[in-house]
VMD Tcl script that draws the C-alpha trace (Angstrom):
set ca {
  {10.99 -44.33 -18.17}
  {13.79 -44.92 -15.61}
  {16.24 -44.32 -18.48}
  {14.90 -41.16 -19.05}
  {15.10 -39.87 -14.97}
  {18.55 -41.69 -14.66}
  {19.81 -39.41 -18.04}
  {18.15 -36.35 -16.59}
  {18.95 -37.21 -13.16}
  {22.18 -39.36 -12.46}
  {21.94 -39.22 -9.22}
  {18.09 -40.76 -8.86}
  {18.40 -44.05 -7.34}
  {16.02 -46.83 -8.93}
  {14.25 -48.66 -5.86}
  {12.52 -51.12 -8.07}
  {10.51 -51.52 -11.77}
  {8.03 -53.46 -12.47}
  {5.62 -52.95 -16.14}
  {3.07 -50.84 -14.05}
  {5.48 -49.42 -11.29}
  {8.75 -46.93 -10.38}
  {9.97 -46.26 -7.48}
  {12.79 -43.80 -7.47}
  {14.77 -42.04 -4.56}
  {15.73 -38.66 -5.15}
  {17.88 -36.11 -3.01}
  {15.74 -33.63 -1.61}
  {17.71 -30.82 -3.08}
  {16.65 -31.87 -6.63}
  {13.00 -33.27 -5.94}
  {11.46 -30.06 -7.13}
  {12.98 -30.24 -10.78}
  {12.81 -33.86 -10.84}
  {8.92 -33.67 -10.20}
  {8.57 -31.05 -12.87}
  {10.86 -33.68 -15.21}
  {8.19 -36.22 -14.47}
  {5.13 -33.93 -14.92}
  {5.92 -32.06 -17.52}
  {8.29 -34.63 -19.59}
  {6.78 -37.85 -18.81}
  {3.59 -37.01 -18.59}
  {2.84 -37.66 -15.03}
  {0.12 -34.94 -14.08}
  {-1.79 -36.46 -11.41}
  {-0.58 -36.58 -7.54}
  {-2.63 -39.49 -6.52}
  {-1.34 -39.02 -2.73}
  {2.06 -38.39 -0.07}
  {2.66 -41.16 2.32}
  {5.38 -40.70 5.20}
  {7.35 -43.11 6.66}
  {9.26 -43.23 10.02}
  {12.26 -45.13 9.81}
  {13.43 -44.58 13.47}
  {16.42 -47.41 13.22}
  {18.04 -45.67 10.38}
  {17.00 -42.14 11.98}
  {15.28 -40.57 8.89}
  {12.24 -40.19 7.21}
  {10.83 -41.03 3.94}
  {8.35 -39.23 2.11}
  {7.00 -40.81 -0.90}
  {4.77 -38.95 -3.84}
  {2.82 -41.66 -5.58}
  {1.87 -40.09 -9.19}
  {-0.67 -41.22 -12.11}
  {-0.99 -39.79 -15.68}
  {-4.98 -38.55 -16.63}
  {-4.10 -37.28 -19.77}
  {-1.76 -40.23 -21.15}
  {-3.99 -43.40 -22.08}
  {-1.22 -45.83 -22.54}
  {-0.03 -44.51 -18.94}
  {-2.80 -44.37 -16.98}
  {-2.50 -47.53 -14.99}
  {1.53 -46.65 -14.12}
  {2.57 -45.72 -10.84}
  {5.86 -43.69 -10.58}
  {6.90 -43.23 -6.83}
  {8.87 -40.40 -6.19}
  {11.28 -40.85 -2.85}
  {12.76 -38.69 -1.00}
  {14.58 -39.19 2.53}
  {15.76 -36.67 5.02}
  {17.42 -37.22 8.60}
  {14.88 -37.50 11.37}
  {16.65 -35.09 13.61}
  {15.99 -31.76 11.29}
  {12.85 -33.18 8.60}
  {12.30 -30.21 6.15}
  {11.75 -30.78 2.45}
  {10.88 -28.47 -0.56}
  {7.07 -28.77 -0.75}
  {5.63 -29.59 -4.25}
  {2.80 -27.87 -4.27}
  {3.60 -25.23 -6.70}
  {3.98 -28.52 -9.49}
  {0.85 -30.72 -7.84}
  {-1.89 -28.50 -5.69}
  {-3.13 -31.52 -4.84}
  {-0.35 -31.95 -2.47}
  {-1.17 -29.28 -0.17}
  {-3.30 -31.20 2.08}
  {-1.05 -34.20 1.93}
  {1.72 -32.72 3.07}
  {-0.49 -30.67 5.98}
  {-1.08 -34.39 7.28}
  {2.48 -35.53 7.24}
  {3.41 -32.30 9.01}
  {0.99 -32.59 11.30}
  {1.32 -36.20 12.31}
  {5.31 -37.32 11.62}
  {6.43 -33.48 11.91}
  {8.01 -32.94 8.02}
  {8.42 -29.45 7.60}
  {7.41 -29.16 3.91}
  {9.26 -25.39 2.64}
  {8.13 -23.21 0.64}
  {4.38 -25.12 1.28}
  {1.72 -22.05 1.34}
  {-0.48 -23.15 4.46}
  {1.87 -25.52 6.71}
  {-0.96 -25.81 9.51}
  {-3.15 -28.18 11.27}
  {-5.58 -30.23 9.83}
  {-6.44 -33.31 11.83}
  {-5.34 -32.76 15.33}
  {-7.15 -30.61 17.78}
  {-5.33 -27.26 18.08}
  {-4.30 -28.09 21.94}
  {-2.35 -30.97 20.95}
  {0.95 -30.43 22.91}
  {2.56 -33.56 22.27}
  {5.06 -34.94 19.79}
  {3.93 -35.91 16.18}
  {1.65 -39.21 16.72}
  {2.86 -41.19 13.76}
  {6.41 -40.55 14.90}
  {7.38 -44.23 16.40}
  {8.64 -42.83 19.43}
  {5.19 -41.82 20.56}
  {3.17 -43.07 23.08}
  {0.17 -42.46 23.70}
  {-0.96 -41.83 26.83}
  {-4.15 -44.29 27.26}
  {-0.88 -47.19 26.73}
}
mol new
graphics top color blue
foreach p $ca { graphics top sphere $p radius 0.5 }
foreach p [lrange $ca 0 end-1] q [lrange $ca 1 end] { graphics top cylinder $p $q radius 0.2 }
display resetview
């Protein structure tokens, strides 16, 4: 599988395999067509969820799409991670909903609490936080919160 994204992709960088798991970083620019590569190709049409990361050392962020296959049976106990990481100073990334719905409210929450902007997303809003929340992103690891 990693062959196949490194020949469609060159510039993909492999994190790690294992026999059930891929992780694989991918330029923002081309994590749209990649995804569709993955989905589409591959066989990869469940989003199973979007985790953000902040890495406040290297100033960026990572946003990660973990993704399961339904309608493969010989893949439907592989994980392929899909990577992407953007500078912490300006955090916007093309959304995926259009290729997973599922991703809408996953990337509502990573908006909401490490301040991602997701483009081209078709409800970037709230979800968890109450809609007086004046305060920076609470999963950002510069926050502090003020009970501390």
């Amino acid at each position: 599988m990693a062959d196949k994204v490194a020949g469609f992709l060159p510039s993909a960088k492999v994190d790690y395999i294992t026999p059930r798991r891929i992780k694989l970083t991918i330029p923002p620019v081309e994590i749209k067509s990649v995804a569709l590569f993955v989905r589409d190709t591959l066989g990869f049409d469940h989003l199973n969820v979007v985790a953000g990361t902040d890495y406040i050392q290297q100033g960026e962020f990572e946003v990660v799409y973990f993704l399961g296959s339904v309608s493969t049976p010989d893949q439907q106990d592989v994980v392929v991670q899909l990577a992407e990481r953007v500078k912490r100073d300006s955090p916007s990334v093309p959304s995926l909903t259009a290729v997973w719905g599922a991703a809408e409210y996953h990337e509502r929450e990573a908006f909401e609490m490490l301040g991602i902007q997701f483009e081209g997303h078709p409800d970037l809003r709230r979800l968890l936080l109450p809609e007086d929340w004046n305060d920076i992103p609470p999963l950002r690891k510069d926050y502090t919160s003020p009970g501390r």
